[in-house]
N, C-alpha and C positions, 0 to 999 in steps of 0.2 A: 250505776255509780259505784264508786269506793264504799265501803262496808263501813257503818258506824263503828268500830272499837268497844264508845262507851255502852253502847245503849244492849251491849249482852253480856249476862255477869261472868266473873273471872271462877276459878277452882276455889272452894273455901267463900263464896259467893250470895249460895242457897239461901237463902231464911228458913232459920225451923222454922218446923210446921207447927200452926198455932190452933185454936179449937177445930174441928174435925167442921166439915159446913154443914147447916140444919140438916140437908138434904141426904145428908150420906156422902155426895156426890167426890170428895177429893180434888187434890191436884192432881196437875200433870207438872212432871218436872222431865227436862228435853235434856240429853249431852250427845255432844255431835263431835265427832275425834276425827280429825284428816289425818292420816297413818303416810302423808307425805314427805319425803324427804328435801324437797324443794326443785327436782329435777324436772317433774311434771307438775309445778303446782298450778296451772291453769286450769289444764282439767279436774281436778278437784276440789281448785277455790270454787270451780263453778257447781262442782255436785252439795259445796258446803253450802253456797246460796240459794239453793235450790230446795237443800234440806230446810234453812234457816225461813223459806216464803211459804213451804209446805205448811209448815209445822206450826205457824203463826196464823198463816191464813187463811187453809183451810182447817186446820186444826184445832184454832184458837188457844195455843197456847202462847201465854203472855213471853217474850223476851228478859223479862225477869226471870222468869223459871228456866231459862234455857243456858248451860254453858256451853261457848264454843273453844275446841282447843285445835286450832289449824295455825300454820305461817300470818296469816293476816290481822289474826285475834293474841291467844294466845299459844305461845307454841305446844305441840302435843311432845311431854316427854314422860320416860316412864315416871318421872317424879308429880308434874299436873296430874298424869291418868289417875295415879293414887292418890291424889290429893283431893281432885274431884268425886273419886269413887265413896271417898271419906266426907266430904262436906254433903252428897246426896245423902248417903246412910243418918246422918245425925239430922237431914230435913224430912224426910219421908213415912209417912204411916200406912197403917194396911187399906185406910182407903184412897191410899194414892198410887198414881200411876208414873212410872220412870221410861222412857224412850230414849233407845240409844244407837244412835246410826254413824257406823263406823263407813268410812270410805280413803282411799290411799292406796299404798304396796300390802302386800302378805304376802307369805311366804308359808312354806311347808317342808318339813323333814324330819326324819324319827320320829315319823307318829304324831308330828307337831302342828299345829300351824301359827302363824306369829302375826302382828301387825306391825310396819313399821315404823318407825317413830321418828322425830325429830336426830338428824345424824346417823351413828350409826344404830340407833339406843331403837329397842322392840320391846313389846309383849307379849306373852305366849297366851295361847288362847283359854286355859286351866287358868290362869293368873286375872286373866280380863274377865271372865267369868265372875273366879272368885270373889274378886274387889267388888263387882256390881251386883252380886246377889247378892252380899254382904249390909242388908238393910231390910227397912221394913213395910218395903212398896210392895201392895197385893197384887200386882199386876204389874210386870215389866213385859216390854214391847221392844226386839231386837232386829237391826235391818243391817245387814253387814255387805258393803256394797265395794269389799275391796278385794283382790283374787285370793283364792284358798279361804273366802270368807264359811264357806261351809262346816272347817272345821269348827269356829266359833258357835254355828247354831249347833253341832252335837254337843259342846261343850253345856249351850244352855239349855238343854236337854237334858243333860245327866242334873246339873245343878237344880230342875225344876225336879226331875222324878226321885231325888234323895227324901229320906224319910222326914227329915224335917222341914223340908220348904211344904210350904202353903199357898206358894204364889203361882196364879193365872199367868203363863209365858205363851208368847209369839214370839217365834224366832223366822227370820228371813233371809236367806242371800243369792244374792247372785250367781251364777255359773262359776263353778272352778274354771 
């Protein structure tokens, strides 16, 4: 069927994070970005709903915690990607966990790779990075399922082995 709208929160969405649970145990907070420009967007409304049943069902994270920014939810531009990047940072503690599975176009050149975004509007993979390490989840968990998505796991690579991160990274992609 048609994808609920309401029932998955918008950029700027998150709830801070409120006492830490008995257990230690943390959130999970999900962002799922379709890098589509509307061309092909079937196929990856469908890798989003796929990502969106994962990640709820066997994963168990709540739909609350999850922002989606695709054609059908909200659109992915460079201004949501930052704005999401920033409402996770201000929800996020060290014993939480951030998942972020990009899927769409990339692209590559000059040593670059980009995702692309709503129009003509991209990302470069240093910048998407940046924005999503930029908080204070012990643990980020990356699956980049869109082409030249590789450059993005070196990116979060460099961003994990810098002197001052402290966080537990999985990075993943699919075949250039």
């Amino acid at each position: 069927g048609a994808p609920q709208a309401r029932a998955l929160r918008l950029p700027g969405a998150i709830s801070p994070r409120g006492p830490p649970a008995s257990d230690g145990s943390g959130r999970t907070v999900a962002v799922i970005i379709d890098g589509d420009d509307g061309r092909t967007a079937s196929t990856h409304s469908d890798n989003v709903e796929r990502g969106i049943s994962a990640l709820t069902r066997h994963y168990g994270i709540a739909q609350d915690d999850m922002i989606v920014l695709s054609p059908e939810y909200k659109r992915a531009t460079r201004e949501t990607v930052s704005q999401t990047a920033l409402s996770v940072a201000g929800a996020l503690g060290p014993e939480d966990r951030l998942v972020i599975y990009t899927t769409g176009h990339g692209n590559r050149g000059g040593g670059q790779t980009w995702l692309r975004l709503e129009g003509r509007d991209y990302i470069l993979d240093s910048e998407f990075m940046s924005a999503y390490f930029a908080n204070n989840a012990g643990r980020i968990v990356y699956i980049g399922d869109q082409c030249y998505s590789g450059g993005f796991v070196e990116q979060a690579q460099v961003m994990a082995m810098s002197a001052e991160s402290r966080k537990q990274v999985i990075a993943l992609s699919s075949t250039d």
